[in-house]
Structure formats: C-alpha cells, structure tokens
N, C-alpha and C positions, 0 to 999 in steps of 0.2 A: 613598796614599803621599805626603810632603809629598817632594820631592828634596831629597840635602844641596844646601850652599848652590854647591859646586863642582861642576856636572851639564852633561854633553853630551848631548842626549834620546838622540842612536842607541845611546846604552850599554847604555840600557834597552828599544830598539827590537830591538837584534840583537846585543849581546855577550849580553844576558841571556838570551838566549833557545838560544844556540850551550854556555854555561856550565848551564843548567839542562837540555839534555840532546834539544832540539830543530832539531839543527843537519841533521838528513836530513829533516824536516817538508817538506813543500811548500811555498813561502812563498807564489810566483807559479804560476799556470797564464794561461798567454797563446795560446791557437790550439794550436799542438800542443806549445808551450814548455812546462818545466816547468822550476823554479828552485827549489832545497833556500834555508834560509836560512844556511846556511854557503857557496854561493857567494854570495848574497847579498852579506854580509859581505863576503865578497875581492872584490865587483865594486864597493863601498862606497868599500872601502880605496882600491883601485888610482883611483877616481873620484876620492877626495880630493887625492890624492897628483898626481894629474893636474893638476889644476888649481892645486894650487899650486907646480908644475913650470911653469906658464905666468903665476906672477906674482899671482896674486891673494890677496891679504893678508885676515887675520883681520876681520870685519866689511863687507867690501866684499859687494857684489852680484852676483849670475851670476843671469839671465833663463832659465828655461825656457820655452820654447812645444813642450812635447811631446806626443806621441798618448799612450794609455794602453797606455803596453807596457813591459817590465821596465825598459827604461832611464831610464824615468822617476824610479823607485824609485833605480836607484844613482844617478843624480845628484841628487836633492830632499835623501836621506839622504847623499850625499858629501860632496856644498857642508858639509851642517849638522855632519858630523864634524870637516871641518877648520877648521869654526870661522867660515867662509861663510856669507852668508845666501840661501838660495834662494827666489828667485821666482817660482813657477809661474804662468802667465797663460793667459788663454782663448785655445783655440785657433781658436777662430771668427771673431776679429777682422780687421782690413783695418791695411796699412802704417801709415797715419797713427796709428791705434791702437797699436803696436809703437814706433812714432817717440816718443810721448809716453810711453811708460813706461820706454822704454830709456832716455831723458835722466832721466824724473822719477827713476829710480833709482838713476840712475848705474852699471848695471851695466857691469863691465868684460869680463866674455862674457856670450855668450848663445848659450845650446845647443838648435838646435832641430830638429825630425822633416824630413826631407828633403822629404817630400811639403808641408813648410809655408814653404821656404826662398827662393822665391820672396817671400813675401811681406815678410822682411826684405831681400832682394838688392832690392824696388822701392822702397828710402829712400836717399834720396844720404848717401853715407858720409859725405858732410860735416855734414851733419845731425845727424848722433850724435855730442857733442862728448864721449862717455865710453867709448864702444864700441871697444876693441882687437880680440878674437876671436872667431870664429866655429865652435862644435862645431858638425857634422852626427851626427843620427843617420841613417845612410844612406850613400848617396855621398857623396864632398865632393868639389864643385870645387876648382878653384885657388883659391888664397888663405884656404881655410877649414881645419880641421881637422875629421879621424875621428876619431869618437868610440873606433871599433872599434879604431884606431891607437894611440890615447893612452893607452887601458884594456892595452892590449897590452905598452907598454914603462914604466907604472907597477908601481912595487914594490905585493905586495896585503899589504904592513905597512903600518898607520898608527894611531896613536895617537890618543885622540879627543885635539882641542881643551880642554882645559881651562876652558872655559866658564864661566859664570856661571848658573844656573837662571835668573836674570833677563835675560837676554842674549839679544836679538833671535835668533831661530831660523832665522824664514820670513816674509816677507809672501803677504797674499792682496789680489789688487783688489778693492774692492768691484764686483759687476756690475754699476753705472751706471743699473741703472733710473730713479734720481732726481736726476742727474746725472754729470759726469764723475768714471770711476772713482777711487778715493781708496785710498791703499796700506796698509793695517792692517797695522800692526805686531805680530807675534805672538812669545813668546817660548817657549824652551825646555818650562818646565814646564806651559804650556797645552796642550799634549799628552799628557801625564798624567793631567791632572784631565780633560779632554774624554773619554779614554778608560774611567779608572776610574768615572766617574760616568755614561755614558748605555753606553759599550759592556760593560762587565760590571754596571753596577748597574741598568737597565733594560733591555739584549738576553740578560745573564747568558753574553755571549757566550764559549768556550773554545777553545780548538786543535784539536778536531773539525770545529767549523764552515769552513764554505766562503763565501767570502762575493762577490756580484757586485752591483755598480753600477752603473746608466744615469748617475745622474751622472757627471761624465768626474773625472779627479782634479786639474784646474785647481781646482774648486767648491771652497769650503770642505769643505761637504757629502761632497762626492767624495771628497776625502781624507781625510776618516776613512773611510768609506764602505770604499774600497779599498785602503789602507795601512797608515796607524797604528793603527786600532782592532782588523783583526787580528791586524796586527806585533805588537800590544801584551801579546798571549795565546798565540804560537804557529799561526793561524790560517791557512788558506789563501785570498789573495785569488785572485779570477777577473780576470784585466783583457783590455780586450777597445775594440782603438783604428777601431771601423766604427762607422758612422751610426746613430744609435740608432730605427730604422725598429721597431715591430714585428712583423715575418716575424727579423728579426738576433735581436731580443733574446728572443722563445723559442725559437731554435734556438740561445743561448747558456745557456739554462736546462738542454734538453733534455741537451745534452751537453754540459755540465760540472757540473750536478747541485747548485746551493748550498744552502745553507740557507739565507740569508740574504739577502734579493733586496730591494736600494734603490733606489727610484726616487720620481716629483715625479705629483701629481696629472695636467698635464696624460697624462705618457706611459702611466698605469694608465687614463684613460678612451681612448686608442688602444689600448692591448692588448687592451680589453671592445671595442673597435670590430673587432677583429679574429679573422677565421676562418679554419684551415687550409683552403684549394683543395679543391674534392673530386677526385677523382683523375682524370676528363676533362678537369678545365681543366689538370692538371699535367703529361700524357701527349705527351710530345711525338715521342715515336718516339726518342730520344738517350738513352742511358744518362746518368745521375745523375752531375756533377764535384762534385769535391770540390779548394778552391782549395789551390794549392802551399804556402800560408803558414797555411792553417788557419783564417786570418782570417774570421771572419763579416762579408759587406758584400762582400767579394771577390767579382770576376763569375764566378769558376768555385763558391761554395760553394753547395753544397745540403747542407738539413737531413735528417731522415731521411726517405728516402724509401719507407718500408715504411708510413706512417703516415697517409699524405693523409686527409681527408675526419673524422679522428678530433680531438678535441680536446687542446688541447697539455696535456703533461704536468707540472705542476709541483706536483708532489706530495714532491719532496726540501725545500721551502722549508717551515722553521716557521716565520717569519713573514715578511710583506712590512712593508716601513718608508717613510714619506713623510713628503717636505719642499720647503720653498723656495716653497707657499703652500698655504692649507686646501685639505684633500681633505673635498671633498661628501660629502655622507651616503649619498647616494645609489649613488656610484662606490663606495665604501667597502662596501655589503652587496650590488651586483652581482657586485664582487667576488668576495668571501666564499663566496655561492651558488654559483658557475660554480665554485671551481679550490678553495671551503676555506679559503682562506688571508686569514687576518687582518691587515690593515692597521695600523700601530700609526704613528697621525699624531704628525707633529710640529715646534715652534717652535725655532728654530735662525737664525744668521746669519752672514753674514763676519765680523765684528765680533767675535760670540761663539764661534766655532771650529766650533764645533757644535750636536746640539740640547740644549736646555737645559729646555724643558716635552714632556712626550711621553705618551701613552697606555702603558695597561700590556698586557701578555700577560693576555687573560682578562677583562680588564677596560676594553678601548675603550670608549669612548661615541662614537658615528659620530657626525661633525661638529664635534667638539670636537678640539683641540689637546691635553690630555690635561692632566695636572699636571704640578706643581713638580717635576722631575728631583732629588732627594736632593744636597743639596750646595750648589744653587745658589737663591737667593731672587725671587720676581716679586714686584710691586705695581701696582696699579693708579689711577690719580690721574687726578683733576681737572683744571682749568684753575689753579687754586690749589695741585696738589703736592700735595694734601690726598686721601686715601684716599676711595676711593666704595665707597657700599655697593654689597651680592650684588647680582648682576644689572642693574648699571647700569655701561652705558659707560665707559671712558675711557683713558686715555697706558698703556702697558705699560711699565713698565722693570725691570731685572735685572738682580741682583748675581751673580757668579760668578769664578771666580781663571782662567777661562780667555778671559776677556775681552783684546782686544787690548791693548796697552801706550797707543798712540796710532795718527791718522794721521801717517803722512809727512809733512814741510811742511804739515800743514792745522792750523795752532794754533786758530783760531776755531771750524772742524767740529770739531776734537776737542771744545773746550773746552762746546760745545753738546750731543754728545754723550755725552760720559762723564763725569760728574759722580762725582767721585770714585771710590768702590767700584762704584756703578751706573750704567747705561747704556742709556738711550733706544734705546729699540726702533722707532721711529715707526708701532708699531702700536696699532690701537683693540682692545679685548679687554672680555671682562666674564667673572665669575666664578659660576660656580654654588653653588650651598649646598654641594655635594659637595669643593666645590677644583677642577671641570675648567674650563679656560680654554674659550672661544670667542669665535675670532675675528671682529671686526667690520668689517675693514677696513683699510687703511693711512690715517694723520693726513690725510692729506688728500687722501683717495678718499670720506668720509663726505658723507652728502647732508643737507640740513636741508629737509625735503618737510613742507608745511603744520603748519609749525616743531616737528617734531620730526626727529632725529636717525635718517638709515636708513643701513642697511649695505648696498653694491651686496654684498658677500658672500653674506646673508642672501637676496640677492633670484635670486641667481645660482645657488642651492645650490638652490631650490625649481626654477628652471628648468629645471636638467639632470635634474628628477626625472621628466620628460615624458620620452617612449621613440622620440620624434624628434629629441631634444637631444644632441650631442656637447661644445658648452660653448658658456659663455653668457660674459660681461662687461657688466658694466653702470656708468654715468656718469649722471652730470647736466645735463641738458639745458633751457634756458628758453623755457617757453612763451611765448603772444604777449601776458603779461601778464608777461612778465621775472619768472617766477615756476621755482623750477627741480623740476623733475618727471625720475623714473626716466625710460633710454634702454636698451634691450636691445640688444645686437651678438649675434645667436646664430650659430654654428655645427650645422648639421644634421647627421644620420647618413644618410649615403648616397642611400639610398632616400624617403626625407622629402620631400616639397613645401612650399618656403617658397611660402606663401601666405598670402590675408588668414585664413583659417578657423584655419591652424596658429598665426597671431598671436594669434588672440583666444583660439585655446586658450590660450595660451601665458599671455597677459592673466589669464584668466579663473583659471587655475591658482594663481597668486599671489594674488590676489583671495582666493581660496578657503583658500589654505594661510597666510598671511601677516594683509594688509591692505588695506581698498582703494586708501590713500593711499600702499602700496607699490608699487602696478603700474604695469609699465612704460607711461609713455605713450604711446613709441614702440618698435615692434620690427624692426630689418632683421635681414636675411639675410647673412652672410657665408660667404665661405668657408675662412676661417682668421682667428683674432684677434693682433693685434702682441705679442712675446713677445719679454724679454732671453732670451741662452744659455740660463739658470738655469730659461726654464720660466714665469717671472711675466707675469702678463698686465700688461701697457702702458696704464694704462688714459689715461693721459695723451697717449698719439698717438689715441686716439679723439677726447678731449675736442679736439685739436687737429684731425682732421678735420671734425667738425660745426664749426667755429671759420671754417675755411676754405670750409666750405661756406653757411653763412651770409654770409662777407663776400662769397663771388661771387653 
C-alpha cells in the first residue's frame, strides 16, 4: 500500500481495523488485562484529546519512558493521532540519560510508568529548559498528573490530525552502542512499509496470530514486534512489563500461548540454559500464589504448578524470530532440536524501523542473516563504493522507504549515514551464491590477523559450538610484537570449569573448525559479557579493559 499523500498512520492502525469488522478482536493481552481494539480506539482518542487539553501543539514532542503495558499503546498511538510526535525511550536508563533527551527533544511532557518516576523527579527541574508536564502512569504525586485522571475527563472523539504521510510520526534513540544516542527521525508511512513487507510478506502474519516479545517496545525491534505489526492485520499482542529472566518468559509463553515468539540471540541462548526445577527443589510445603496483577516477575507469580520437572511448552509458537545481532548456528539448531521451533534470523535497525534482510519459513540457513526482504535493496561494497564479488567482505548498505527521514540535530551523522535513497549499515556482510547474507561483524569489530581480514563473529559462532559455552566475544588484542591476535571473553554454562584444559579445547576447536591464524590467542573466563539494552555485545568496553589493564 503506497498511503495518500494526506495519512495519519493510526487510521490504518485502528479505524481500519474497527471499520473492517475487528473492533471486539483482542488487541492487548497484558497479565490478566484483556483490551478489544475498539476500546483501544477510545483510550487512543481520549489520549489525544488529553494532551492537547494541556497545550501541546501539532509537531511538538511528548517523551514516554513506559513499561510494556496497554498504556503505552494509547499514548505512542494518541500523541501520533493528534498530530504529536511520540517518543518512546529505554526504560533502563539513569537521570542524566532522561536529562539529555528531554532537552535534546524538546519535549513539553513526558509521560512515564510510576515505578520509573523516580528517576525523572532526580533531575533539577531547572535543568529541563522545555519540560512543563508530567503524566504518571500510576500514582501521581503532587504537581504531576494521572494518566487515569486525564483519560477520564477527555472526550473518547477525536479526529485524526490530518497529517502529511511524510510527517514525523515517532522518534526512536538509537541505543548508543557506538556512541551517544541520536534521535531518528521516523515518519508516518514507515510503518506501513515495515509492516507490509517483513510482517505479512515474510511472517505472512494475520489476525489469528498471537504475538509476544522479549524485546520491550522502546526497541525499534519491540515496536513492531508488539504493536504495529499486529495492529497492522488485526492481531493480538501479548505485552508483558517484568524482567526478561527466563523462568518470566516461558511462563509468559505457557499461559498466553503465541504464535509468534521475538526475541535477540543473547536471550534464546538463556532459555537453552534453562531447566524447569524438578519438583523437590520446588516443594516448599506453601501452596502456589499467583500475583494480584497477573504480572509475571511479580513476587507472588507462579507458573504452572502441576508441571515441575517436565519441559516447558512451546508448542503454540510457529516460529521464533531473532534480532539486534547474529544468532549462532549452533543456538539456532539447539534450538530447533529441544522445543521445534525454527528461528528465522534477522538484519534490522533503529535507523531502518525494522528487519529488512531475514530468513524464510522453511528455508533458514543457521548462521546466516537470510535475504533481501521483497521491497527493500542491500549492496555490499568496498573501500571504493564499488560492489565485491560473492563471498568476499565488505560495507553493508540498504535502500528501503522505511528508512528514517534523518537525525535530530545531527547534520554530519546523518549526512555520513544516509546517503540519499541508502543508508550505512556499519556492518561487514558477505554474500553467498544463494543471496543469503552473513554477517561478519560491525565496521570496526574486524580484526586484520596475519593480514588478512577475521570476523570475531566467525570466531564466536564456532565457540559457543562447544557444550561448555553460554557465549563467547571476541577482540583484538596485541602481542608482544605489536601484532594484533584473537582475544576470547567466554562466558560458561554452569557447571563448566574454566581452566587451562577448557581453553585449549576451546583453542583447539577453532583451529579445527576455522583456522589456525583464527585462534584465540587468549582465552578468559567471565562471568557475564558488557551488553547495551538491545542485547549487543560491547565489544569496545572489552577492548577498553585490556587497554586499562595493560597501562597499569
């Protein structure tokens, strides 16, 4: 669908769907909430209509920092009906983080989860030279406003904005991995294409399905994930605002039953790490609570308790889907093996809304990023711009219509990255005879090891293929000839002994599967790897700790 040129997206998010006859659908299921998408709508409305009962004009900003719970959905879709640009941001951040986005945005409110309101009340109000109002969802002290309050004495009529399809919609931060976050600018109709093209033209997803996400719906990822893409069809999201532990997220499987189950490599190699209790560790002489809010993560929820000691069920999921960095080949057919269920990787980013190279149903290749999603165009280039042949390294970039407009204030980052129609991926990639991608790394994660070009990816993927490995990370490190050689940071599984014997397996295994000039020439032991929100390994606080650890 190309949108006319006059388009407010929630037209096509929730009138269309209220008008074609889905208006008693389940939209949300949240704990033991359940929300049709015809109240949807009127909580949409009354949202809009709120807000601009307190002043806030066509194109200005409103900040969310919310949990994943239905109110996140009226306000993301209220702001964008009245013509608002809403800003969802990570909920995992610290004041100074809120400080800097609240100014860089100019938001004039900002509406956030009570349990998070603390961390906006520790910035001196002076500080925020744009900051009028404060929604809670929750309680609200003095001086803030209820959300519940304001949804209460708005009219649930409103009209959408009359928009522009090109008309700033939403911003997303980028997550910072390679700097301080940068505000991507997204516009109405990139919700369209990001949906028509990877959620019905590669999930072939419809209003039957159920759909739940680890990602939170701050991520890009997350928000298609658990909004727009099944808003887009009639669909029922799961949302679900607890710690994304795995004991929460398959007793969020178990009993809400999706089809559709998104999440990020690192959290699929915790699920494989994870075993239901057999029923004496779980016996505790105290009947089973089940917490007042339904919430998984709450200290009173228990899962099913008729189950211990049996393997969790996730037999409602036709496919599982991964993003935000390569899933191992290896995670990818443990998988498979244990629960069934086929992984369908794939390349995606803030920048580009969502994923845009992916695996097919039926047709993954384990370890590969999958092809060209229908729609949207890759290339692969040189140092020169100039196309490389199959199977040889280099720049990843991609054209697609749901590409962000720009950054915020960042004229030089944009101008660096979007290069007109395409847009810099700052990933290494190379391409198979077949068309599937495989990742080699980020721009400048690549190692040059007895000058040729390695991928810590490559070398990481063979690691966790060992049965004492939970994840691995790898850097570049310089020997005592200023020569730079693989560095392993592994993480173990439980019961593992890092030792020198598990190292030189470890050694020996890449040697064996790989190269010799790819083996790590060192390997520690850790016990968890540095990771933004999103799940992406840091590899750059490593390289900064050998850094420090050499100057002392």
């Amino acid at each position: 669908m190309i949108p006319p040129e006059v388009f407010n997206v929630t037209t096509w998010l929730l009138d269309r769907n209220l008008q074609e006859g889905r208006g008693n659908n389940v939209a949300i299921e949240c704990g033991d909430e359940r929300v049709t998408y015809r109240q949807v709508a009127e909580r949409v409305n009354r949202l809009g209509n709120a807000l601009r009962a307190l002043g806030v004009r066509i194109e200005e900003r409103v900040l969310l920092i919310l949990l994943d719970t239905p109110e996140f959905a009226y306000s993301f879709l209220g702001a964008i009906k009245a013509g608002i640009v809403a800003v969802p941001v990570n909920t995992l951040l610290k004041p100074p983080d809120y400080e800097y986005m609240l100014n860089d945005s100019r938001a004039r409110v900002v509406m956030v989860s009570e349990a998070l309101l603390p961390q906006v009340q520790a910035i001196p109000r002076a500080r925020l030279r744009y900051l009028r109002d404060i929604i809670v969802v929750g309680n609200a002290p003095a001086g803030t406003h209820s959300l519940a309050d304001l949804l209460a004495k708005a009219s649930p009529e409103l009209e959408a904005e009359p928009t522009s399809r090109d008309d700033a919609a939403f911003w997303l931060y980028s997550s910072g991995s390679t700097g301080f976050p940068k505000g991507c600018v997204h516009l109405h109709h990139d919700i369209v294409v990001a949906s028509e093209l990877y959620g019905q033209g590669i999930l072939s997803i419809t209003a039957r399905d159920r759909c739940f996400s680890v990602a939170k719906l701050f991520f890009a990822y997350g928000l298609g994930n658990g909004l727009y893409v099944p808003f887009s069809v009639g669909a029922t999201a799961i949302l679900w605002p607890g710690p994304p532990t795995p004991p929460n997220i398959y007793a969020v499987i178990e009993r809400h039953r999706p089809t559709l189950f998104y999440s990020v490599p690192t959290s699929y190699a915790a699920l494989l790490a994870h075993r239901r209790p057999p029923p004496q560790q779980t016996n505790t002489g105290f009947p089973p609570q089940r917490s007042k809010t339904g919430f998984v993560g709450d200290p009173g929820f228990a899962g099913d308790p008729g189950r211990e000691g049996a393997d969790f069920d996730l037999s409602s999921i036709r496919n599982g889907v991964s993003a935000g960095e390569s899933l191992p080949a290896a995670v990818f057919e443990r998988f498979r093996q244990r629960f069934g269920v086929e992984i369908l990787d794939g390349l995606g980013s803030t920048e580009m809304l969502h994923i845009v190279i992916s695996n097919r149903r039926g047709a993954a290749r384990p370890g590969s990023s999958g092809q060209v999603v229908p729609g949207y165009e890759a290339r692969i280039l040189d140092e020169n711009n100039q196309p490389v042949a199959a199977g040889e390294a280099g720049s990843l970039v991609v054209r697609g219509d749901s590409t962000c407009a720009y950054y915020w204030n960042q004229h030089d980052k944009t101008k660096n990255t979007i290069e007109g129609h395409w847009i810099r991926t700052g990933d290494k990639y190379y391409q198979d005879a077949d068309g599937y991608f495989w990742y080699a790394g980020r721009s400048d994660d690549m190692l040059k090891v007895s000058g040729q070009w390695v991928s810590p990816v490559e070398i990481e993927a063979a690691l966790v293929e060992h049965a004492a490995v939970r994840e691995a990370a790898v850097i570049g490190r310089e020997d005592a000839e200023c020569l730079v050689k693989p560095m392993a940071f592994v993480v173990l599984e439980p019961d593992a002994a890092g030792d020198e014997k598990t190292a030189r397996e470890l050694q020996d295994l890449v040697v064996n599967k790989l190269a010799p000039f790819k083996k790590p020439r060192w390997v520690e032991f850790v016990s968890e790897l540095p990771k933004t929100a999103t799940g992406k390994i840091q590899r750059f606080k490593l390289r900064e700790r050998i850094r420090r650890a050499g100057a002392g």
